[in-house]
C-alpha positions as a Markdown table, in Angstrom:
| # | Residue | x | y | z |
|---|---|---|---|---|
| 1 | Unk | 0.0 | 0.0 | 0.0 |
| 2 | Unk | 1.2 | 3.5 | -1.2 |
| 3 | Unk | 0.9 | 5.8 | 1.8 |
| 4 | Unk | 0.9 | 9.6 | 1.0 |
| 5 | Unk | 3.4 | 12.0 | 2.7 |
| 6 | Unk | 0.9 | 14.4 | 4.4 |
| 7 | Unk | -2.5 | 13.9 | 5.6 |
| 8 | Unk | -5.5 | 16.1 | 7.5 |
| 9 | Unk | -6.1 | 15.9 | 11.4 |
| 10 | Unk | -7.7 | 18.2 | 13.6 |
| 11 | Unk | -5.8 | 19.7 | 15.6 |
| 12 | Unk | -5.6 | 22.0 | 18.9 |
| 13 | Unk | -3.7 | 24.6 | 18.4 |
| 14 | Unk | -4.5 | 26.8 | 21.5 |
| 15 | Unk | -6.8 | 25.9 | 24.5 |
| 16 | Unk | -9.5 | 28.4 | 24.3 |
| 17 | Unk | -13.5 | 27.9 | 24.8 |
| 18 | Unk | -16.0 | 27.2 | 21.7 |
| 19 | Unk | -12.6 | 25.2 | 20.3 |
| 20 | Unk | -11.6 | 28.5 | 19.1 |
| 21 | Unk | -8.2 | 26.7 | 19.0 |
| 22 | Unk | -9.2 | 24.1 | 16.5 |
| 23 | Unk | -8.1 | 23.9 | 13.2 |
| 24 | Unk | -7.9 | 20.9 | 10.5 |
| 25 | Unk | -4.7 | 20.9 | 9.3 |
| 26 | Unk | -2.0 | 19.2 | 6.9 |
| 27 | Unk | 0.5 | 17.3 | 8.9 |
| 28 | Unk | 3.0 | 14.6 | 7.7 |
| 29 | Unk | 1.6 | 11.1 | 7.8 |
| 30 | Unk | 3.3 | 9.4 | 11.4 |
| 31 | Unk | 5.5 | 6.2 | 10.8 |
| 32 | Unk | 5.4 | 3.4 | 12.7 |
| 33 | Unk | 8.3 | 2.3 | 14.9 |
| 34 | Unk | 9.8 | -0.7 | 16.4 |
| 35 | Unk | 5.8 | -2.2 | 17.7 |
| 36 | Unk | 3.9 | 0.0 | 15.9 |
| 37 | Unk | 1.4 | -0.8 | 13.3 |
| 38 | Unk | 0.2 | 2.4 | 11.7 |
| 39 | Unk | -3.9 | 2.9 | 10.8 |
| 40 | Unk | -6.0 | 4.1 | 8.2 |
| 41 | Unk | -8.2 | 5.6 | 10.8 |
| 42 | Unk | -11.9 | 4.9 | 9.6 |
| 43 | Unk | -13.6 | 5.7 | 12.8 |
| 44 | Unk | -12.7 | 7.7 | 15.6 |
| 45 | Unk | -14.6 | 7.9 | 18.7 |
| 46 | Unk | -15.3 | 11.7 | 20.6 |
| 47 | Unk | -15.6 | 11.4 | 24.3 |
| 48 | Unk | -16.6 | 14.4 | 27.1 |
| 49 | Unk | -13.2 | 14.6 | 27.4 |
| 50 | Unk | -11.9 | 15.3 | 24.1 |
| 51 | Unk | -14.2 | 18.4 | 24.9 |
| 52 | Unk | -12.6 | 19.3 | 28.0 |
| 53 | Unk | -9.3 | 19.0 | 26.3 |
| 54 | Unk | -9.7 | 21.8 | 24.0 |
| 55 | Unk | -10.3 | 24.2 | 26.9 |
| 56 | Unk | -7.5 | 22.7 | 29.1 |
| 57 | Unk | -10.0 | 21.4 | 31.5 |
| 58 | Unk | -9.2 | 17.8 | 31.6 |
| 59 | Unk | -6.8 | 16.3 | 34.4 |
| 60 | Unk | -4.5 | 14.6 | 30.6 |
| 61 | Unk | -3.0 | 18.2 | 29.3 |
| 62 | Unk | -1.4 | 17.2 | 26.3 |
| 63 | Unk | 1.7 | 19.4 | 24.6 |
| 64 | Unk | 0.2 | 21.7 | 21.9 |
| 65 | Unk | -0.3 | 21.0 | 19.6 |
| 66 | Unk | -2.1 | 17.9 | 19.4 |
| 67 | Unk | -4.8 | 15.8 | 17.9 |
| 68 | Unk | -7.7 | 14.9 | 20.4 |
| 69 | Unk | -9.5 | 11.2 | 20.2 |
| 70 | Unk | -9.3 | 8.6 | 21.6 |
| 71 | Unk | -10.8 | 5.2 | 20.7 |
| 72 | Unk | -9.9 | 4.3 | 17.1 |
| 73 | Unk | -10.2 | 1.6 | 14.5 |
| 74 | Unk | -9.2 | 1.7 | 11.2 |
| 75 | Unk | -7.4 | -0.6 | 8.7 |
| 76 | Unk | -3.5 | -1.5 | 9.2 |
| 77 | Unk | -1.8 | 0.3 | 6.4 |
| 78 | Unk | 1.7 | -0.4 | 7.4 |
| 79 | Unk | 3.6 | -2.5 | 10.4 |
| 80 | Unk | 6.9 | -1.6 | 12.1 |
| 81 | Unk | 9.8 | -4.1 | 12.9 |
| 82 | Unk | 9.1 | -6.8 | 15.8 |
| 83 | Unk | 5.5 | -6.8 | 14.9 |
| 84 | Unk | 3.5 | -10.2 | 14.2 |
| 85 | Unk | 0.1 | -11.2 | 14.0 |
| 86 | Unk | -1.1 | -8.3 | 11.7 |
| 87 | Unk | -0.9 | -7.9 | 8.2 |
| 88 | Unk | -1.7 | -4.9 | 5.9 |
| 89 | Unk | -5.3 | -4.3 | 5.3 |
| 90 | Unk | -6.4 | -6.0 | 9.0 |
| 91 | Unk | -9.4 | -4.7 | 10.6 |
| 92 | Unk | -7.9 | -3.1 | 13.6 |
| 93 | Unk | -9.4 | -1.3 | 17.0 |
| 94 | Unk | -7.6 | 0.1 | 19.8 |
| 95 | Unk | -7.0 | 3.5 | 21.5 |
| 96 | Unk | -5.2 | 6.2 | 23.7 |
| 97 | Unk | -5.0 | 9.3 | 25.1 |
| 98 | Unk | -5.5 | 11.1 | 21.3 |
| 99 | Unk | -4.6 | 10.6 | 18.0 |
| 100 | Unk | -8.0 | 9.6 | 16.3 |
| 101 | Unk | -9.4 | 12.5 | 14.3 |
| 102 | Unk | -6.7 | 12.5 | 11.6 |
| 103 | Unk | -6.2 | 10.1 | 8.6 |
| 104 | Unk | -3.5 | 8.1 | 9.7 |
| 105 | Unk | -2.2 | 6.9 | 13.3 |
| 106 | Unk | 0.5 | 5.3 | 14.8 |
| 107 | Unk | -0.4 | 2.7 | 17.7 |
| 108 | Unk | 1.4 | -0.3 | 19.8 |
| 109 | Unk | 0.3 | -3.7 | 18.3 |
| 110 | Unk | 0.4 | -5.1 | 21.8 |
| 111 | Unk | -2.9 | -2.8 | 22.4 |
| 112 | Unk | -4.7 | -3.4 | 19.1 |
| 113 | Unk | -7.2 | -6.4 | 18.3 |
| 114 | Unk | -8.7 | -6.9 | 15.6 |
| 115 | Unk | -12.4 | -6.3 | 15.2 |
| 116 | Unk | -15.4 | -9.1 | 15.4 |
| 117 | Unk | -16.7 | -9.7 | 12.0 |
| 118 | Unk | -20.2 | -8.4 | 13.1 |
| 119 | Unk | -18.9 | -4.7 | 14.4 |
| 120 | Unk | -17.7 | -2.2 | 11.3 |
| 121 | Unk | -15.7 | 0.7 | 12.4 |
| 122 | Unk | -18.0 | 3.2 | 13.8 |
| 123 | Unk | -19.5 | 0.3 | 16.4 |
| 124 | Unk | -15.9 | -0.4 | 17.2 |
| 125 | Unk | -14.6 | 2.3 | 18.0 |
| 126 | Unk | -17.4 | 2.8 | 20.2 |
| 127 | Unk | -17.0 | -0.2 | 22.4 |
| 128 | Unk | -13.3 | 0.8 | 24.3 |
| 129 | Unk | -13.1 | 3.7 | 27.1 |
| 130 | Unk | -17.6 | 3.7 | 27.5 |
| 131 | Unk | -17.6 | -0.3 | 27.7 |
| 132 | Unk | -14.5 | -0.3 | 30.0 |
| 133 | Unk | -15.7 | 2.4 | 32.0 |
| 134 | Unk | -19.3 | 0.4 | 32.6 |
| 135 | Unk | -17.2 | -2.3 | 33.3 |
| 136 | Unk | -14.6 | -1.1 | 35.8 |
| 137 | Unk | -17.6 | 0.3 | 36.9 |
| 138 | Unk | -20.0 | -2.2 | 38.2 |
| 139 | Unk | -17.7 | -5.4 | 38.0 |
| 140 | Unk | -14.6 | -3.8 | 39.7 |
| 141 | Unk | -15.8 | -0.8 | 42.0 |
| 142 | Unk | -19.5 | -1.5 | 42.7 |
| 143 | Unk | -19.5 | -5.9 | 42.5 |
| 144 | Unk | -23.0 | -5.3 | 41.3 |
| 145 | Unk | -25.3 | -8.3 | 42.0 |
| 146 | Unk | -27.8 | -10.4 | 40.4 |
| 147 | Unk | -31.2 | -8.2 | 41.3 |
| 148 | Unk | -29.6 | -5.2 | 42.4 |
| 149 | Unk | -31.2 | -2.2 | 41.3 |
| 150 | Unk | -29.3 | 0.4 | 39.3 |
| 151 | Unk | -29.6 | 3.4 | 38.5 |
| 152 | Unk | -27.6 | 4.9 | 35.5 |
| 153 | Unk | -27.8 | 8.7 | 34.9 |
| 154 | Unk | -26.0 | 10.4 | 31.7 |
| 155 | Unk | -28.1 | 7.3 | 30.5 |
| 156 | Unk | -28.1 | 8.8 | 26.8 |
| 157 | Unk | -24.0 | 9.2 | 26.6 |
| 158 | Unk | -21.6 | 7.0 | 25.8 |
| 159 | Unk | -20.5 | 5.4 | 29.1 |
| 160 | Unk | -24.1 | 6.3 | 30.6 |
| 161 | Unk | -25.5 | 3.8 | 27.6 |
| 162 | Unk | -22.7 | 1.2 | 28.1 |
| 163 | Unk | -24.1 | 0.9 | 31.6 |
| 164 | Unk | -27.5 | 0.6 | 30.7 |
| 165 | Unk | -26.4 | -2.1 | 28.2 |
| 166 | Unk | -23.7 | -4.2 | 31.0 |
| 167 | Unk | -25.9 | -4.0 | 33.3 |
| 168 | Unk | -29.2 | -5.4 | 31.8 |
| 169 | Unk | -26.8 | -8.2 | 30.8 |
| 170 | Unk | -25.4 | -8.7 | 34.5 |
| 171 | Unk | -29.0 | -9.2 | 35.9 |
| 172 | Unk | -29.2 | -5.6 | 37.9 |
| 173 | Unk | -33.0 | -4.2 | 37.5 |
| 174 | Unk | -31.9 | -0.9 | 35.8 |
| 175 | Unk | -33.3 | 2.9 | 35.9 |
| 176 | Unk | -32.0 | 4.8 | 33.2 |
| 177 | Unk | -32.4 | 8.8 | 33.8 |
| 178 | Unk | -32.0 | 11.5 | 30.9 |
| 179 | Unk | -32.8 | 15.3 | 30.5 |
| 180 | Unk | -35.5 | 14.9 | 27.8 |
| 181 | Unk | -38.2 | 12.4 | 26.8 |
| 182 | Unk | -37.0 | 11.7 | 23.2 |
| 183 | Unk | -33.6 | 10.7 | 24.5 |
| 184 | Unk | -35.5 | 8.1 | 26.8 |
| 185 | Unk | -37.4 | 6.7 | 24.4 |
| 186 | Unk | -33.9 | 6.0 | 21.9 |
| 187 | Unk | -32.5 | 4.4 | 25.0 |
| 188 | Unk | -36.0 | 2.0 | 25.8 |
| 189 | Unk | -35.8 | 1.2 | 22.0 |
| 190 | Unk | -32.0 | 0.3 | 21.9 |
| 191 | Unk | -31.7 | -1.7 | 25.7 |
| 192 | Unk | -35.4 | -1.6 | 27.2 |
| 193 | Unk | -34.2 | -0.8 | 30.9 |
| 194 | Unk | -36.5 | -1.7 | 33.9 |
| 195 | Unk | -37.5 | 2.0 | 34.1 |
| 196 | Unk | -36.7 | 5.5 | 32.8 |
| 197 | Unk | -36.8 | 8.6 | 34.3 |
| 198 | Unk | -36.6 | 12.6 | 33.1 |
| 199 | Unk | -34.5 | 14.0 | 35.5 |
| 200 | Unk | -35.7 | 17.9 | 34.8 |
| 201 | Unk | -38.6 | 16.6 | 37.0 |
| 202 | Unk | -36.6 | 15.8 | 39.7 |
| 203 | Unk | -35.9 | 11.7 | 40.7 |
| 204 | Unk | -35.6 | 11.5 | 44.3 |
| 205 | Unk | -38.9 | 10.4 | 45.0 |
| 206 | Unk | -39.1 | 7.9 | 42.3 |
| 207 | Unk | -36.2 | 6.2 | 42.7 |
| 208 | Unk | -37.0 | 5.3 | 46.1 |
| 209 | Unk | -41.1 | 4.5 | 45.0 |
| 210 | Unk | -39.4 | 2.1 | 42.5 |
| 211 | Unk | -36.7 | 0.1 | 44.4 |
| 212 | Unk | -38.6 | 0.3 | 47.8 |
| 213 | Unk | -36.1 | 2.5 | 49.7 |
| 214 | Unk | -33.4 | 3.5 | 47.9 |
| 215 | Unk | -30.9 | 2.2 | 44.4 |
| 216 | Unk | -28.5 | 0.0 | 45.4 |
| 217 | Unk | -25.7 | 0.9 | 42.9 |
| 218 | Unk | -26.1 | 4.5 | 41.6 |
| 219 | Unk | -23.2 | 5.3 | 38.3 |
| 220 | Unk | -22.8 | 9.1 | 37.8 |
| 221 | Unk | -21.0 | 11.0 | 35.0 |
| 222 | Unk | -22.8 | 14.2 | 35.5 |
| 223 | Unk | -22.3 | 15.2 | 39.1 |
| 224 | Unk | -23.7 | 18.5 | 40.2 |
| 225 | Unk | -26.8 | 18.7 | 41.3 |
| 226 | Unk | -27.9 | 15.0 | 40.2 |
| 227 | Unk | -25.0 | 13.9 | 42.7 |
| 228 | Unk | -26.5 | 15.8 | 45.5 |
| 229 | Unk | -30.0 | 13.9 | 44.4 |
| 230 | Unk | -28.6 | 11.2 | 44.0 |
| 231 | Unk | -27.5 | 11.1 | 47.9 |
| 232 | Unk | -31.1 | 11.2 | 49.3 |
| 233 | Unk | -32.0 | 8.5 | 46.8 |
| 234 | Unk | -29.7 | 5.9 | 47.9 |
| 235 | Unk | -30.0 | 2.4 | 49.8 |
| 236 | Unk | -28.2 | 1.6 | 52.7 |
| 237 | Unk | -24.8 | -0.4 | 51.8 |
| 238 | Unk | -25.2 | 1.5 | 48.0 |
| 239 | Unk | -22.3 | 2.3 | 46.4 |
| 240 | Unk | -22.8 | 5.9 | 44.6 |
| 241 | Unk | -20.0 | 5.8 | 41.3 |
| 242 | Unk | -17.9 | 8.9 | 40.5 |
| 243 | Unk | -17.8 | 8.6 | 36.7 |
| 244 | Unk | -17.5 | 12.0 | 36.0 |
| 245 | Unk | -18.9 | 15.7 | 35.8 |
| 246 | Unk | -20.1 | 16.2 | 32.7 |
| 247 | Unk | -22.3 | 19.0 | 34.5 |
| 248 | Unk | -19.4 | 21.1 | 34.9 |
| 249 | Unk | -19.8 | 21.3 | 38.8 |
| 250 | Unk | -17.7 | 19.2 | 40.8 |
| 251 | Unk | -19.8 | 18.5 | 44.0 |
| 252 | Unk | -19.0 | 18.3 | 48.0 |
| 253 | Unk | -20.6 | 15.6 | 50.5 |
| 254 | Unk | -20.8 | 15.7 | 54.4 |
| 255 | Unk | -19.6 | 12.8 | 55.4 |
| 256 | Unk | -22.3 | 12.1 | 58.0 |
| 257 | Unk | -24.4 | 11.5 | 55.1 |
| 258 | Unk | -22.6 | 8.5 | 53.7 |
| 259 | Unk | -22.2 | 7.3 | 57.7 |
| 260 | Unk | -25.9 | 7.9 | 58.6 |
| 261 | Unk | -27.0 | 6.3 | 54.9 |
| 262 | Unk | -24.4 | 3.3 | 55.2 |
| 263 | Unk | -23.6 | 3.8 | 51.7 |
| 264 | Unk | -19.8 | 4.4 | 49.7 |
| 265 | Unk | -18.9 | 6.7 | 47.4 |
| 266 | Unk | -16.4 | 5.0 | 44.9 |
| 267 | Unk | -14.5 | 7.1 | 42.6 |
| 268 | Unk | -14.0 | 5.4 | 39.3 |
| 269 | Unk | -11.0 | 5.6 | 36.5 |
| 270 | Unk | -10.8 | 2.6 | 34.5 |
| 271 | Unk | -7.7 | 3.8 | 32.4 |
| 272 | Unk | -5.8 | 4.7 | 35.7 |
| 273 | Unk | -7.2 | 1.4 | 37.9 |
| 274 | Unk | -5.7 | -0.4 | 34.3 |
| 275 | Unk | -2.4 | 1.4 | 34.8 |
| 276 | Unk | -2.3 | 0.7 | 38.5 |
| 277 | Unk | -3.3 | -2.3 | 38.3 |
| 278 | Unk | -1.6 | -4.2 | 35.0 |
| 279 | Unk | -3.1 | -7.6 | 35.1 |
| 280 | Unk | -6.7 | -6.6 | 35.9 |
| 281 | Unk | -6.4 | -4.0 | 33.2 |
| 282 | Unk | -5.6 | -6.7 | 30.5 |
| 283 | Unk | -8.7 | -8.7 | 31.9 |
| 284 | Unk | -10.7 | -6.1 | 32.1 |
| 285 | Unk | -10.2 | -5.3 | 28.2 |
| 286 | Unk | -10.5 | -9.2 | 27.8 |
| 287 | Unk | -13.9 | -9.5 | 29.9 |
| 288 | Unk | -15.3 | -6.5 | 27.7 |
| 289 | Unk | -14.5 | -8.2 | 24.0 |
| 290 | Unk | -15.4 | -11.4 | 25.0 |
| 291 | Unk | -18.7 | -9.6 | 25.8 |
| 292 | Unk | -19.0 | -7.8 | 22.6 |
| 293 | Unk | -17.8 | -10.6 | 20.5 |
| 294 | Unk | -20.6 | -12.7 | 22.0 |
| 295 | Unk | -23.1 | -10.3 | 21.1 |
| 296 | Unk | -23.8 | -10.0 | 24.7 |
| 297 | Unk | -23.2 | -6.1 | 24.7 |
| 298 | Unk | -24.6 | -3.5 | 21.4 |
| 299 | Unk | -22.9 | -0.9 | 21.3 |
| 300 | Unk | -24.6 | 2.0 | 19.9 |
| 301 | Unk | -23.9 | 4.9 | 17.3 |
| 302 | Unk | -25.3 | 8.3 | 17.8 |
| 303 | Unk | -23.8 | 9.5 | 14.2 |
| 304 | Unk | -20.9 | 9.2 | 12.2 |
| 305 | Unk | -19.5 | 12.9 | 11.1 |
| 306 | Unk | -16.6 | 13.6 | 8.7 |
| 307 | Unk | -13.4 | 15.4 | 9.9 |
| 308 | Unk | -15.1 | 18.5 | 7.7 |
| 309 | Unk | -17.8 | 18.3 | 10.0 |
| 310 | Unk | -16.1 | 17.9 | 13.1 |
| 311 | Unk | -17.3 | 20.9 | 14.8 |
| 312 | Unk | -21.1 | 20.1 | 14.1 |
| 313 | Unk | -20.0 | 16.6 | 16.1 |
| 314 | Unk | -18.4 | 18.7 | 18.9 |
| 315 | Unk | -21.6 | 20.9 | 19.3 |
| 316 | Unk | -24.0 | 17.6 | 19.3 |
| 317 | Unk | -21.8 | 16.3 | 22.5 |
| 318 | Unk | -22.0 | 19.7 | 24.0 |
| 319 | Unk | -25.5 | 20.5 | 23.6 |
| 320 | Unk | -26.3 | 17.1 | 25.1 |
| 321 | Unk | -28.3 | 15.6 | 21.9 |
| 322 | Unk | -26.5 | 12.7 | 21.8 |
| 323 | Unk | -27.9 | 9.1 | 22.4 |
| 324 | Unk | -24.7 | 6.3 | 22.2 |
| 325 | Unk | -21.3 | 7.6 | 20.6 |
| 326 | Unk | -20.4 | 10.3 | 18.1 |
| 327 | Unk | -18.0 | 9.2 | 15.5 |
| 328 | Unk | -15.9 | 11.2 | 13.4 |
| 329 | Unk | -14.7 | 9.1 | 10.5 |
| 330 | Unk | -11.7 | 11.4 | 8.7 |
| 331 | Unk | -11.4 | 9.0 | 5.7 |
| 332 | Unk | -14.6 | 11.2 | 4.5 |
């Protein structure tokens, strides 16, 4: 395979708000080194993150400039030295901390896979950091049980959905919670939780109607005030999940509440708890493909945007219309 000399990518060339600082640009196309297999990126997953990166607000700062994305697949276009098990023109996923919204990519082989013969790129590259998050999640962190009830809010994102999805699969009796009804609905359609629930109505009270006293497992990637809710809606030995604060507020507890309420509040990282923790990060990845190459897990694609159109997929994430994972495919 020929490979050209330059290629696009978008790139951050400043952190400012509105991604002032973004720009596609031509860049030289990466080779791959010693381990390295180099992609044709087809797909390339946007997370909240990649938002907060081009405003500086995420705890990864990457050097400017860079190229934000993370999860990627994409078709291997050339192999370094040392590498085996991968041939030009392979079906490839994997990921990192950016990268993804450009034409070509350099990654380790040791962190690709190739992809199931039932996923094409967009599903792919929507399985990695929301269906390891939902795992780490409620396998790791929470040790959710057969019955349990949880409740999943963010429901309509991309880790919010994974959740809903794992944990229908792992036998918990799920509430999913969303800011508008059409959202809800997309999410009943895809994974048909136990219950819904609009959160701009408030879901204190409902919660604790439906599980007779309170949620035993409660995953949050919104904080704020659905955090604070989330506290008087919880059972005794819960455990309430940091995922994230795609509010924008980070909130505070007392901690009389969590004494008085016999619940934990379990911060979650599933990249770092994989870093820290080696051998359960390999399983981890392992335990989530198995699941997806059994069909036991869907993972679900909001829309698939070209690199042209990145900033319309930017303002879908930030505007909170998304149901599953946006995908910016640059071959387009």
């Amino acid at each position: 395979m020929s490979l050209p000399e330059t290629m696009r990518a978008l790139r951050v060339e400043k952190l400012a708000e509105a991604y002032a600082g973004c720009q596609v640009r031509e860049i030289e196309v990466p080779q791959p080194g010693q381990g390295e297999i180099l992609l044709k990126i087809r797909a390339g997953s946007l997370g909240f993150p990649d938002l907060l990166m081009t405003k500086g607000g995420y705890q990864h700062k990457p050097e400017l400039p860079f190229t934000p994305g993370g999860d990627v697949s994409g078709e291997v276009a050339a192999v370094g030295t040392g590498v085996s098990g991968f041939d030009v023109g392979d079906r490839v996923v994997t990921g990192g901390l950016g990268g993804a919204f450009a034409e070509y990519g350099v990654y380790p082989a040791d962190r690709a896979r190739k992809i199931p013969d039932h996923l094409d790129h967009a599903e792919a590259a929507a399985v990695g950091s929301a269906y390891l998050t939902a795992y780490v999640s409620l396998v790791r962190r929470a040790n959710i049980q057969l019955g349990e009830w949880l409740l999943v809010h963010g429901a309509a994102g991309g880790v919010g959905l994974a959740a809903v999805d794992l944990g229908k699969h792992l036998g918990a009796r799920v509430i999913a919670t969303a800011s508008s009804d059409e959202k809800l609905e997309k999410i009943r359609q895809a994974y048909a939780p136990d219950a819904v629930i609009n959160v701009n109505e408030g879901f204190r009270q409902q919660v604790k109607e439906m599980t007779g006293g309170g949620a035993d497992v409660i995953y949050d990637p919104v904080g704020g005030d659905v955090f604070d809710e989330s506290v008087r809606c919880i059972g005794f030995d819960g455990r309430l999940l940091v995922v994230g604060f795609a509010s924008g507020r980070i909130p505070q507890i007392g901690v009389n509440m969590p004494l008085i309420k016999g619940f934990s509040v379990v911060g979650v990282r599933a990249g770092e708890y994989g870093r820290k923790f080696p051998e359960k990060g390999r399983e981890n990845m392992e335990a989530v493909w198995k699941l997806v190459s059994e069909k036991a897990v869907r993972p679900h694609v909001h829309g698939i945007y070209s690199l042209n159109d990145w900033r319309e997929a930017f303002g879908e994430m930030d505007q909170r219309r998304v149901v599953g994972r946006v995908i910016i495919d640059p071959s387009q």
